[in-house]
C-alpha positions as CSV (number, residue, x, y, z in Angstrom):
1,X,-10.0,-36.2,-19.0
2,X,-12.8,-35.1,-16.6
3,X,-13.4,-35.0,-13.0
4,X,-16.7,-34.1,-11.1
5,X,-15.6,-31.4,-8.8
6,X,-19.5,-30.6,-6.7
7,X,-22.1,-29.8,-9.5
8,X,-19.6,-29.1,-11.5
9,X,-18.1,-31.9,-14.6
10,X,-14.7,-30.0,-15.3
11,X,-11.5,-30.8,-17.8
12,X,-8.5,-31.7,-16.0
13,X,-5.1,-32.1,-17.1
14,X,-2.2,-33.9,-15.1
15,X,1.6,-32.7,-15.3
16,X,3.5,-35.3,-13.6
17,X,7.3,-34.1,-12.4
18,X,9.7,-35.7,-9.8
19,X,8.3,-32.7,-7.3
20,X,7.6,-34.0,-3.7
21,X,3.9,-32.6,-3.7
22,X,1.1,-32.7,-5.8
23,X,-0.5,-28.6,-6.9
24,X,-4.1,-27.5,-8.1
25,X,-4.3,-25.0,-10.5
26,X,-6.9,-23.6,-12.4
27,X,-6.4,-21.9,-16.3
28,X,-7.8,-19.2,-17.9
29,X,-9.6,-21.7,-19.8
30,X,-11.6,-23.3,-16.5
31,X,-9.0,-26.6,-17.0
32,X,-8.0,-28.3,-13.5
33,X,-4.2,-28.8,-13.9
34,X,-2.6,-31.3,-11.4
35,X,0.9,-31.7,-10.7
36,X,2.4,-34.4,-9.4
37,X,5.4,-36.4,-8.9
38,X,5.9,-39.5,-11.9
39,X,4.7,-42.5,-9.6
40,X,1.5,-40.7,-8.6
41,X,-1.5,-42.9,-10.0
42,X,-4.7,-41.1,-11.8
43,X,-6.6,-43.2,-9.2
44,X,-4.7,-41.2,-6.2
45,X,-5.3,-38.0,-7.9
46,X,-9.2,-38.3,-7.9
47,X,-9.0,-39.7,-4.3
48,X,-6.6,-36.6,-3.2
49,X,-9.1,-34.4,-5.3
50,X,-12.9,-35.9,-3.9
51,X,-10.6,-35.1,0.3
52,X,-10.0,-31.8,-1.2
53,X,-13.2,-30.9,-2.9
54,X,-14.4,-28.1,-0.5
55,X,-11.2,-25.9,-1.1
56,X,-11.3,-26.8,-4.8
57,X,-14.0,-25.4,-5.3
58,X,-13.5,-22.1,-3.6
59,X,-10.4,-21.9,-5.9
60,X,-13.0,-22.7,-8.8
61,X,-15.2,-20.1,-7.4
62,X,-12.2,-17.6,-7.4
63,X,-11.5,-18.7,-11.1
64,X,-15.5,-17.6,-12.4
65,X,-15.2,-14.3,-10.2
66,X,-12.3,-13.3,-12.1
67,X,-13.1,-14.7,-15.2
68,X,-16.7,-12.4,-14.7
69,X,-14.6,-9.5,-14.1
70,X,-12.3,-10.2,-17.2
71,X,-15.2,-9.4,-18.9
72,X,-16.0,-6.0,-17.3
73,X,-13.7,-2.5,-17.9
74,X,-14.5,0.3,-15.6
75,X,-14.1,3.5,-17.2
76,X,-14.6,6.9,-15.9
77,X,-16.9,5.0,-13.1
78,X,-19.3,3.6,-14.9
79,X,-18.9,-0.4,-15.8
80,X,-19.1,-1.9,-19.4
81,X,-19.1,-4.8,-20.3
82,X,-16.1,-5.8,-23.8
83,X,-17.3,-7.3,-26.8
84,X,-14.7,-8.6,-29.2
85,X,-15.5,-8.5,-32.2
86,X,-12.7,-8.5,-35.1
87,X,-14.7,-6.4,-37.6
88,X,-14.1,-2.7,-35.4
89,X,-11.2,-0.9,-36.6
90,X,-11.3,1.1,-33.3
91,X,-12.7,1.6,-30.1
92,X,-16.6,2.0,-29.7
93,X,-18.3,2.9,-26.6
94,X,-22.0,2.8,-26.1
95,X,-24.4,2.8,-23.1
96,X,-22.7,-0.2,-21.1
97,X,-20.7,-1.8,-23.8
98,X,-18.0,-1.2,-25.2
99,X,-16.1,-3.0,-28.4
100,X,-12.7,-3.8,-29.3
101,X,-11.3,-6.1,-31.8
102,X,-8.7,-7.3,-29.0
103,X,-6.9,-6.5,-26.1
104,X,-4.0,-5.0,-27.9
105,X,-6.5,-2.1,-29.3
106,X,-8.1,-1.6,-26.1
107,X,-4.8,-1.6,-24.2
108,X,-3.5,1.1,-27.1
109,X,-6.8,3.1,-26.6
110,X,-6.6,3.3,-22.8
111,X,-3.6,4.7,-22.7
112,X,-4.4,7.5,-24.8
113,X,-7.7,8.4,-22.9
114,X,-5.1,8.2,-19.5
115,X,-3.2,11.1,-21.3
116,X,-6.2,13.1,-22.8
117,X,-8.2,13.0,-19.8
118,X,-5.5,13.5,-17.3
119,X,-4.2,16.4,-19.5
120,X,-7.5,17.8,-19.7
121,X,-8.4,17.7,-16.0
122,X,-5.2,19.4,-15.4
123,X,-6.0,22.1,-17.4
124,X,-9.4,22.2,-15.5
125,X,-8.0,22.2,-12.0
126,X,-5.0,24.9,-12.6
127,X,-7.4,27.9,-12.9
128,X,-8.0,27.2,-9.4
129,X,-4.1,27.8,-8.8
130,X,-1.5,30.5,-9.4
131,X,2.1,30.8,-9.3
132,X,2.3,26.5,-10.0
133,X,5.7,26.2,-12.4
134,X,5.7,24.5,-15.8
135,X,5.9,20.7,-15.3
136,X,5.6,17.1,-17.3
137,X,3.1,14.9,-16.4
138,X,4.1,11.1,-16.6
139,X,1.3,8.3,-16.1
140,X,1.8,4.7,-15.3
141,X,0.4,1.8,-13.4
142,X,1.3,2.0,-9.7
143,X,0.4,-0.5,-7.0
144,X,0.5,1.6,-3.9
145,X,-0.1,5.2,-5.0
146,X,-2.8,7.4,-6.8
147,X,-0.7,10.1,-7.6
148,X,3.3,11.2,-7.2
149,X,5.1,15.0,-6.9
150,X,8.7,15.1,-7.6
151,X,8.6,18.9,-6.6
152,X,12.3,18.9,-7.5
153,X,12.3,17.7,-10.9
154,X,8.8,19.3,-11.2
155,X,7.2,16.2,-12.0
156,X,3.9,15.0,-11.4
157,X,2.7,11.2,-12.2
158,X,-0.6,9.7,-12.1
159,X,-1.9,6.0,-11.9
160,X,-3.0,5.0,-15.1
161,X,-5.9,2.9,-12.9
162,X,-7.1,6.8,-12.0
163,X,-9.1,6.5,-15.4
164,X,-11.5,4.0,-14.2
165,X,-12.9,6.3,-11.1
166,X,-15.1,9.2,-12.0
167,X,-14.2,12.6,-12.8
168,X,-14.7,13.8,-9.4
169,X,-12.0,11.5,-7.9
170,X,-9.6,12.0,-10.8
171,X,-9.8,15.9,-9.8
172,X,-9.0,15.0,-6.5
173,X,-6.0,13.4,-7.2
174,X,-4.8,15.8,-9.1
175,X,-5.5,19.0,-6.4
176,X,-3.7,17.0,-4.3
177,X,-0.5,16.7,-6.1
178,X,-0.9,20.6,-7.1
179,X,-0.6,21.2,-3.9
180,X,2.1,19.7,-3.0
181,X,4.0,22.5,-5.1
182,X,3.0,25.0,-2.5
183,X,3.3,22.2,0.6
184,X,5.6,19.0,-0.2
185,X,4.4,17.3,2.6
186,X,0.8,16.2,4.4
187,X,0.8,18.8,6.8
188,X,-2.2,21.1,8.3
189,X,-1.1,23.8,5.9
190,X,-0.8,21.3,2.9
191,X,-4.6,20.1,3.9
192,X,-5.6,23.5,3.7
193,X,-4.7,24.3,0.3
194,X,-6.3,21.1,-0.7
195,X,-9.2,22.1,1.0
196,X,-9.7,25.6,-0.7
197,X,-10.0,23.7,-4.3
198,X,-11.4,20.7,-2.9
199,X,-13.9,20.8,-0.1
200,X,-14.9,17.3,0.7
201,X,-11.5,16.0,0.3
202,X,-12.1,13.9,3.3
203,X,-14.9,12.0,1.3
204,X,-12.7,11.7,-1.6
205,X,-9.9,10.0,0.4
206,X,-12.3,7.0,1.8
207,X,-14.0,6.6,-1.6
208,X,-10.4,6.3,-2.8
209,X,-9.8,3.8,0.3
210,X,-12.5,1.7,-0.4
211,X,-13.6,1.2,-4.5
């Protein structure tokens, strides 16, 4: 089944429930999926759809932006474009492509690069520190923050979406939560010590704020 939605001739697929209302959705796979409640004709549906057509397709615009995106993997700041291909046996990374033979192997790989690049940053940044005790570093995905220092339990976690800013701003992040060994809060003092091993800390934090 298709329906003309503006230039665009698109699949669409009807679900019909006994829900009061009738819901748009686009899939992955660009498919217009309608439900509706059982009594609702097909005729109705393409009348509701052609009084609806301007938000439609800013929800089909939505779906192509993403789907774009789906395609893109930012890593270390720079932006590649994946290739699947099921012939590579691992991960290969050239000037603006990289390929994986699925999402499994690339999700498998990331999370290794998180833990070798975060560990090796580390490293980096703590011969601009003395007197920081031993701690474990944990990395996982976090909606609301970059970086976390339990002081207490001497434990310091990263966002495991860190690895796709560049070096400069993964350093950042991880002077910061140094710091917060000698100051565990954001005071002047705390801002100072960030300051001494990161001068333009301020520029970090929009970057951060913005990208």
């Amino acid at each position: 089944m298709k329906i003309q939605l503006g230039e665009y001739l698109l699949p669409m697929e009807i679900i019909r429930k006994n829900n009061k209302n009738i819901y748009f959705r686009f899939k992955d796979d660009g498919t217009l999926y309608v439900t509706c409640n059982i009594f609702v004709s097909e005729k109705e549906i393409r009348r509701i759809i052609k009084e609806n057509e301007k938000s439609l397709l800013k929800m089909y615009s939505k779906y192509l932006v993403k789907r774009e995106n789906d395609n893109y993997f930012y890593y270390l700041g720079e932006n590649y474009t994946i290739v699947y291909d099921s012939n590579f046996k691992k991960v290969v990374i050239e000037p603006g492509m990289i390929y994986v033979k699925d999402n499994k192997m690339l999700d498998k790989w990331y999370k290794e690069e998180c833990l070798r690049i975060f560990k090796d940053r580390i490293k980096a940044q703590l011969e601009n520190f003395k007197g920081i005790p031993n701690f474990s570093l944990r990395v996982r995905k976090m909606k609301t923050r970059w970086g976390v220092n339990n002081v207490t339990k001497k434990i310091i976690t990263l966002n495991s979406e860190l690895l796709h800013k560049d070096v400069s701003l993964i350093d950042y992040v991880i002077v910061h939560e140094l710091c917060h060994f000698y100051e565990a809060n954001h005071s002047k003092r705390f801002w100072l010590e960030v300051e001494k091993r990161y001068p333009y800390y301020k520029l970090a934090r929009k970057r951060m704020r913005v990208e």
